[in-house]
C-alpha positions as CSV (number, residue, x, y, z in Angstrom):
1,X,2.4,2.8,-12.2
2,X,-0.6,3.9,-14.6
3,X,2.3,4.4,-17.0
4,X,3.7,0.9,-16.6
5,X,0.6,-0.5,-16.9
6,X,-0.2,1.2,-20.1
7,X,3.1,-0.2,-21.4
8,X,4.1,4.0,-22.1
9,X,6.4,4.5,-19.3
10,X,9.3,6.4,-19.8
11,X,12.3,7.8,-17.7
12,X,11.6,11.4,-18.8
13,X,9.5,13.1,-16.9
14,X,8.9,16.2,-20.2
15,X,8.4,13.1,-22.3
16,X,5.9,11.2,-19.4
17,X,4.0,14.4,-19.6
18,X,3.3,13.9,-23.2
19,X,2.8,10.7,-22.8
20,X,0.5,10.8,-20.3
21,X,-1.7,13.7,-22.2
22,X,-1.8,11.4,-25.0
23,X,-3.3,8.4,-23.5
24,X,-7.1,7.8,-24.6
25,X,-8.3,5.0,-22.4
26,X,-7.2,7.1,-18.5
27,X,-9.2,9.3,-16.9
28,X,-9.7,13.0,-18.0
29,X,-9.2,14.1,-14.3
30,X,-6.0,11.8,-13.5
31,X,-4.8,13.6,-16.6
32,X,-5.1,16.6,-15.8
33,X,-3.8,16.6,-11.9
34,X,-0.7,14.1,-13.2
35,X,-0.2,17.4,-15.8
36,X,-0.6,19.8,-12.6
37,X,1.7,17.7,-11.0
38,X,4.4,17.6,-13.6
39,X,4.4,21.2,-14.1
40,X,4.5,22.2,-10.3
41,X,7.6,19.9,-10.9
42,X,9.2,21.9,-13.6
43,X,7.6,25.4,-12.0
44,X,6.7,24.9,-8.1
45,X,3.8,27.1,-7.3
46,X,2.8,26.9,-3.7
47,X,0.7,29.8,-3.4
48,X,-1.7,28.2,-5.9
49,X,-2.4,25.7,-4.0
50,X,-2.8,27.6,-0.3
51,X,-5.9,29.2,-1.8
52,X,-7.4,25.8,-2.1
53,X,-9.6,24.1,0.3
54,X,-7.0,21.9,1.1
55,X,-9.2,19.0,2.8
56,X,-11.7,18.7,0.3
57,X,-8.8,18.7,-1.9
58,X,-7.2,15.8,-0.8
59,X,-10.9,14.4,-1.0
60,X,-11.0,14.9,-4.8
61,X,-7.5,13.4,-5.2
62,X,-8.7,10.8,-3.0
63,X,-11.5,9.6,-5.0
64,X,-9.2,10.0,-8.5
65,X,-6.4,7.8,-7.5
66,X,-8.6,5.1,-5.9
67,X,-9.8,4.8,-9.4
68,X,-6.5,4.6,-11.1
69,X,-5.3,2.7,-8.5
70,X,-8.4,-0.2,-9.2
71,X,-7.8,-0.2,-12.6
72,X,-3.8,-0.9,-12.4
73,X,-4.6,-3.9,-10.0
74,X,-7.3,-4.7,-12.7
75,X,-4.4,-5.0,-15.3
76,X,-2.3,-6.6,-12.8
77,X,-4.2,-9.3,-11.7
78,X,-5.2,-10.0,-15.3
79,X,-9.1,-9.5,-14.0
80,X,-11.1,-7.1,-15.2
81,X,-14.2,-7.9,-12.6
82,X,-12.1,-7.1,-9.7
83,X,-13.3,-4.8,-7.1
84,X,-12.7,-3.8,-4.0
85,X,-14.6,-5.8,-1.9
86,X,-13.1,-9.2,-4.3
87,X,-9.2,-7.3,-4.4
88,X,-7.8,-8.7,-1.7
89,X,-8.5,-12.4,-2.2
90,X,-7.9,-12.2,-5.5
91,X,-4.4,-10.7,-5.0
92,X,-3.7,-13.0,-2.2
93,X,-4.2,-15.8,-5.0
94,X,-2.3,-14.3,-7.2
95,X,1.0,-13.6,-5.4
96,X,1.5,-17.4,-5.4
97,X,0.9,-17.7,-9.0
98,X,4.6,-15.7,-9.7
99,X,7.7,-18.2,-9.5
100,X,9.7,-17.8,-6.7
101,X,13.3,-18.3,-5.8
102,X,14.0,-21.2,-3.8
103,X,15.3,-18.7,-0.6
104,X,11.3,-17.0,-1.1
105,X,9.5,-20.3,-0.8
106,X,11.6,-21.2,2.1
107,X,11.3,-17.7,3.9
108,X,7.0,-18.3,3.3
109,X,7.1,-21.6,4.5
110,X,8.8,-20.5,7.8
111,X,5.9,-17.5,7.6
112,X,3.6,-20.2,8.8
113,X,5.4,-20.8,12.4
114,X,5.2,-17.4,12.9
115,X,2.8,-15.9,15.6
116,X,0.9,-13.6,13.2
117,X,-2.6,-13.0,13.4
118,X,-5.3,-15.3,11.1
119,X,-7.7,-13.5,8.9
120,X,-10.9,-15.4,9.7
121,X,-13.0,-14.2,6.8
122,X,-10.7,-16.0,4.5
123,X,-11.4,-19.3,3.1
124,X,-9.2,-21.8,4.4
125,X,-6.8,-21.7,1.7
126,X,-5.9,-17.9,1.4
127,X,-5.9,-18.0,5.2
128,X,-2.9,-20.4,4.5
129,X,-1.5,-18.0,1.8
130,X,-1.8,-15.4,4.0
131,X,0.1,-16.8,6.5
132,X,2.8,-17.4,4.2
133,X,3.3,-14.3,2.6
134,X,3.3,-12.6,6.3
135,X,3.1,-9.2,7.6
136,X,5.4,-7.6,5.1
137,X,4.0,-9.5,2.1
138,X,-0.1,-8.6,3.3
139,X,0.8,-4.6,4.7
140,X,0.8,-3.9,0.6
141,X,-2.5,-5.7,-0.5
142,X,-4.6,-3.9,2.0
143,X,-2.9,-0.3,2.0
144,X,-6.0,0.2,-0.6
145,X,-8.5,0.0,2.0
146,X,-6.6,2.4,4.7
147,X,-5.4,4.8,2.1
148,X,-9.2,5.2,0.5
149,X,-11.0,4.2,3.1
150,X,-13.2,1.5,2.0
151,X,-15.0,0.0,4.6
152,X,-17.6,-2.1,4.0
153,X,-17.9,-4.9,6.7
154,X,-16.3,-7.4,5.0
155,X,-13.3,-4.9,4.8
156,X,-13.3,-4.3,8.1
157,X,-13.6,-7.7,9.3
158,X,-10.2,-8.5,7.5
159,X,-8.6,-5.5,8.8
160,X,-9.5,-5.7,12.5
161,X,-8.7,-9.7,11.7
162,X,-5.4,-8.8,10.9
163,X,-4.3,-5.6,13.3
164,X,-6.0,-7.7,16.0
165,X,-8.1,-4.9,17.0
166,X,-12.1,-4.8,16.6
167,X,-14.3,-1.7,15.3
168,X,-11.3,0.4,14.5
169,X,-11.9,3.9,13.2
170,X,-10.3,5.3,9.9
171,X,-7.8,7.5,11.9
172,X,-7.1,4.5,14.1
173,X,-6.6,2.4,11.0
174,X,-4.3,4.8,9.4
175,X,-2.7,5.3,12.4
176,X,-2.2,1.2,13.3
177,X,-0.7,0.4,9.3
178,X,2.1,3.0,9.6
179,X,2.9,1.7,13.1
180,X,2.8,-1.6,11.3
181,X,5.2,-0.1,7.9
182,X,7.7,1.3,10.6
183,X,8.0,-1.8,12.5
184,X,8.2,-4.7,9.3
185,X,8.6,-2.6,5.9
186,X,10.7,0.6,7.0
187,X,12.2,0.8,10.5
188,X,13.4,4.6,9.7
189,X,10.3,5.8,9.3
190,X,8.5,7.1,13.0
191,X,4.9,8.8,13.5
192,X,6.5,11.0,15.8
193,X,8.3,12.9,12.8
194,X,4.8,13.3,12.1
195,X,3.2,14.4,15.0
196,X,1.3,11.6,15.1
197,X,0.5,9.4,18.2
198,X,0.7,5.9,18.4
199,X,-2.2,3.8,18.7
200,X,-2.6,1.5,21.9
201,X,-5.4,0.1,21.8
């Protein structure tokens, strides 16, 4: 996605690699793990990384790709004062802003009549948008927040808003937008192939 973004992408992954090493204005650390990456690619090397502290790990590859991530929606949006706490709102907008086949507009429309939950936060036009683009058009505009945990109230006022739940912890929330991915994006995938339990609350 960086790649796209960057207007460098390439089907190759030797000639991404070089690509990527070459490219002044990314990260030095998203640099370097994406050249990890592609080279485990090439040359898996597992017992490398079962040395490592493989939960503060993840941390450190947490807090790398929540940057990257920011500053592709950042080129995406066409807005470079976009943050976290503004991203959603601002992408809400800006799915509406794309022209649509006639079939879309129709398929949002009917969005409206549908028994989904109202984010309340929302001024009363994105709460409309919202509504239109429905579960499977809102699921990728706050995976942000449950993938890198940013929870600041406002945050978690749209996310409890929207998974009709209140005060939910990050495991919970996790655990509440896969059930949500399975069910409207991807009825193949199951937490249970995961070991992971359902939340009923």
């Amino acid at each position: 996605m960086v790649m796209y973004y960057n207007g460098v992408y390439h089907y190759s992954y030797l000639e991404k690699k070089i690509r990527m090493l070459e490219q002044k204005n990314i990260d030095t650390s998203f640099k370097k793990l994406y050249d990890e990456a592609m080279n485990f690619r090439f040359e898996p090397n597992y017992e490398r990384y079962l040395q490592l502290d493989l939960m503060q790990f993840q941390k450190e590859l947490k807090n790398t790709l929540q940057q990257i991530h920011l500053q592709c929606e950042i080129m995406a949006l066409k807005d470079k004062d976009v943050k976290w706490v503004s991203y959603f709102e601002t992408a809400v907008s800006s799915s509406f802003s794309q022209s649509k086949s006639l079939k879309a507009v129709l398929k949002q429309i009917k969005n409206l009549f549908l028994n989904t939950h109202t984010i309340k936060t929302l001024s009363l036009k994105n709460k409309v948008k919202t509504k239109m683009l429905g579960i499977r058009g809102t699921l990728p505009l706050i995976f942000p927040y449950v993938a890198f945990e940013v929870n600041d109230d406002k945050t978690l006022k749209i996310l409890n808003d929207f998974f009709n739940t209140k005060a939910i912890s990050e495991d919970s929330l996790k655990r509440q937008y896969l059930q949500y991915w399975g069910k409207y994006i991807n009825t193949n995938f199951s937490l249970k192939l995961y070991d992971i339990e359902e939340d009923v609350s």
